[in-house]
N, C-alpha and C positions, 0 to 999 in steps of 0.2 A: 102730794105736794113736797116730798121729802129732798125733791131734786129742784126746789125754787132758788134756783142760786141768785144772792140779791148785788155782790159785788159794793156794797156803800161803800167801803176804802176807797179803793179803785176811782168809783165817780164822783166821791169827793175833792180827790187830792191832784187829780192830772187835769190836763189843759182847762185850767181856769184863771184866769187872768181879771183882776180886779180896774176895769178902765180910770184913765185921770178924770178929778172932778175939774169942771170949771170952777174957776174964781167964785166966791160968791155963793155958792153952791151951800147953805148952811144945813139944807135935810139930808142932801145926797152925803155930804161929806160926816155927818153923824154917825150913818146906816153903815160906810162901808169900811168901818174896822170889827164892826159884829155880824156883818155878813161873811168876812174875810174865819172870822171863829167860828161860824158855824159852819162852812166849807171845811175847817180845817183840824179842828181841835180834835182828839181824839180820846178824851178822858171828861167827864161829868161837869164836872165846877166851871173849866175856862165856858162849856157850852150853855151852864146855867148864868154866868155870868152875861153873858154875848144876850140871852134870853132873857134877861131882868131886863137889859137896858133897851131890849127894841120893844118890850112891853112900857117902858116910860115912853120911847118916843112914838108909839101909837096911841097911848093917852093923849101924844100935846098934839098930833096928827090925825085927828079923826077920821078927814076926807083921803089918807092913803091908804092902799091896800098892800105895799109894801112891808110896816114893819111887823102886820099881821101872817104873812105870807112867811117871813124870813122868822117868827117866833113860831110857828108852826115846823116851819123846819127843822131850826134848833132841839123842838123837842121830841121828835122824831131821831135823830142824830143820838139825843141822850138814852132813848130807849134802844136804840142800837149798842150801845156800850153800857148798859144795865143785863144783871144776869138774872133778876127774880122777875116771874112772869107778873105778878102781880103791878111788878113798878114798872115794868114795861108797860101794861094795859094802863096805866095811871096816865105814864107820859103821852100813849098816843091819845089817852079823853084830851088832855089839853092841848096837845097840837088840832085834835079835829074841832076843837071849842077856837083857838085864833081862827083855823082856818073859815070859821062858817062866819067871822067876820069877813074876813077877806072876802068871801061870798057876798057879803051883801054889800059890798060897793062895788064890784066888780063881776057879776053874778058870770057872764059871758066869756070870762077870760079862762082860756085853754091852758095855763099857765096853776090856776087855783082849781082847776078840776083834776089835770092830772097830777098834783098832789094831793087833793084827797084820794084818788086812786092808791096812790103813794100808801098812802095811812092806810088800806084796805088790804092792799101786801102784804106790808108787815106786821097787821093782825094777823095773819094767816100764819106769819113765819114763827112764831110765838108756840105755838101747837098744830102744824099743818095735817096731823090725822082729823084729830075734832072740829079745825075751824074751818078745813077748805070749804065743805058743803056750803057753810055758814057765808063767809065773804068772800072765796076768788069767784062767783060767779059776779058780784055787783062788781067789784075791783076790777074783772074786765070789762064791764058796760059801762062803768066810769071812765076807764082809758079810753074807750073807743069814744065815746062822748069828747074826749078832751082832743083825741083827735079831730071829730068831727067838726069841732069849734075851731081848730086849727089845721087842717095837713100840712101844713107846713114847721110845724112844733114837736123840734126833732126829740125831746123830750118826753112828750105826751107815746110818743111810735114807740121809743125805746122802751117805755115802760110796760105798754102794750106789747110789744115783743118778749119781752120778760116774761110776764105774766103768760102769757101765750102755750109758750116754751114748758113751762112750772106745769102747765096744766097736761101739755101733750105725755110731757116724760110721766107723770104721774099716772096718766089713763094709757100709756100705750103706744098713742095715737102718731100721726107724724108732725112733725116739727115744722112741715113746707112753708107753711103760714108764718111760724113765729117768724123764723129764718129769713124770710122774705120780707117782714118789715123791721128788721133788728139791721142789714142793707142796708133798707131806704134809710133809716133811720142816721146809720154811719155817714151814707152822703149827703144828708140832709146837714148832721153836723160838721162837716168838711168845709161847707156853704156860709154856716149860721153867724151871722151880727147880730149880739143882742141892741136890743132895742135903746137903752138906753145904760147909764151904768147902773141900777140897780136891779137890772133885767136880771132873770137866775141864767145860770149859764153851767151848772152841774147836767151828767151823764153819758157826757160822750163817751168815756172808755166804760162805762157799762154796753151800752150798744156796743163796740167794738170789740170786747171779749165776749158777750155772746156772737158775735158774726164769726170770730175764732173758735168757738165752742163748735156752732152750726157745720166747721170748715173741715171739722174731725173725724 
């Protein structure tokens, strides 16, 4: 797994565009300046901060699966800019702890499966001698899951491409597969409207620098 390139810069900080709220809009227009932090921020505090506050607004928000979703990611983001393995493994218990909320108002959505996938990478990426055995086998049946809930979630591909790829380079094997949905995946994202504006809208230039990797 020593070749898992994960690219989170990259797919945090390019084409992502925060859509306008309508008028009126009092949950959306909460969510999307701490959405906007956890896309962006690149240092612990502004992410912990962005993370307090969409864990208040899933307190007052029970029936959303949103600010579960997006405090999950947050703290995913903080273990990516933490260097001790320990506080790494901390932060993704509690991204996978919001996220299994988000699970259960939402159990079907491709969207909260391929970020627990998400969380299953980057345990790997932490120690990928000792832990691939351990999680990139579930981390790809999770993505393919999240694909299967969606083919059209150009997210869930990209991710599955990744991971794909991590695996091939590390056994050997060939890449045709990653390759070939890390593609779909870029045209998929060339396509994609989110759904609404608090739809996630990260990854596309992760797929696109692996389809540049694959082109080498």
């Amino acid at each position: 797994m020593k070749h898992l390139h994960l690219y989170l810069i990259a797919l945090l900080t390019w084409n992502i565009t925060i859509p306008a709220v309508a008028q009126g809009d009092r949950y959306t227009a909460a969510m999307q300046p701490h959405i906007h932090t956890v896309y962006t921020a690149d240092t612990v505090p502004p992410l912990q901060n962005a993370v307090n506050a969409l864990e208040r607004i899933a307190t007052a928000e029970k029936t959303r699966w949103e600010p579960y979703y997006y405090t999950s990611f947050g703290y995913v983001m903080m273990m990516n800019y933490e260097k001790d393995k320990l506080q790494k493994d901390r932060y993704l218990d509690l991204a996978s702890k919001a996220l299994a909320h988000a699970g259960t108002l939402v159990p079907q959505e491709s969207e909260v499966v391929a970020l627990e996938g998400f969380i299953l990478m980057m345990r790997v990426s932490i120690d990928p001698a000792s832990r691939g055995q351990q999680y990139a086998g579930q981390a790809t049946q999770t993505l393919a899951r999240a694909v299967a809930l969606n083919p059209q979630n150009p997210r869930a591909l990209a991710l599955l491409a990744q991971m794909q790829y991590g695996m091939a380079q590390f056994f050997g094997s060939s890449t045709a597969e990653a390759c070939a949905n890390a593609r779909s995946a870029t045209e998929k994202f060339a396509t994609f409207q989110p759904a609404n504006p608090l739809a996630p809208q990260w990854g596309r230039s992760m797929a696109e620098k692996l389809q540049s990797t694959c082109k080498e």
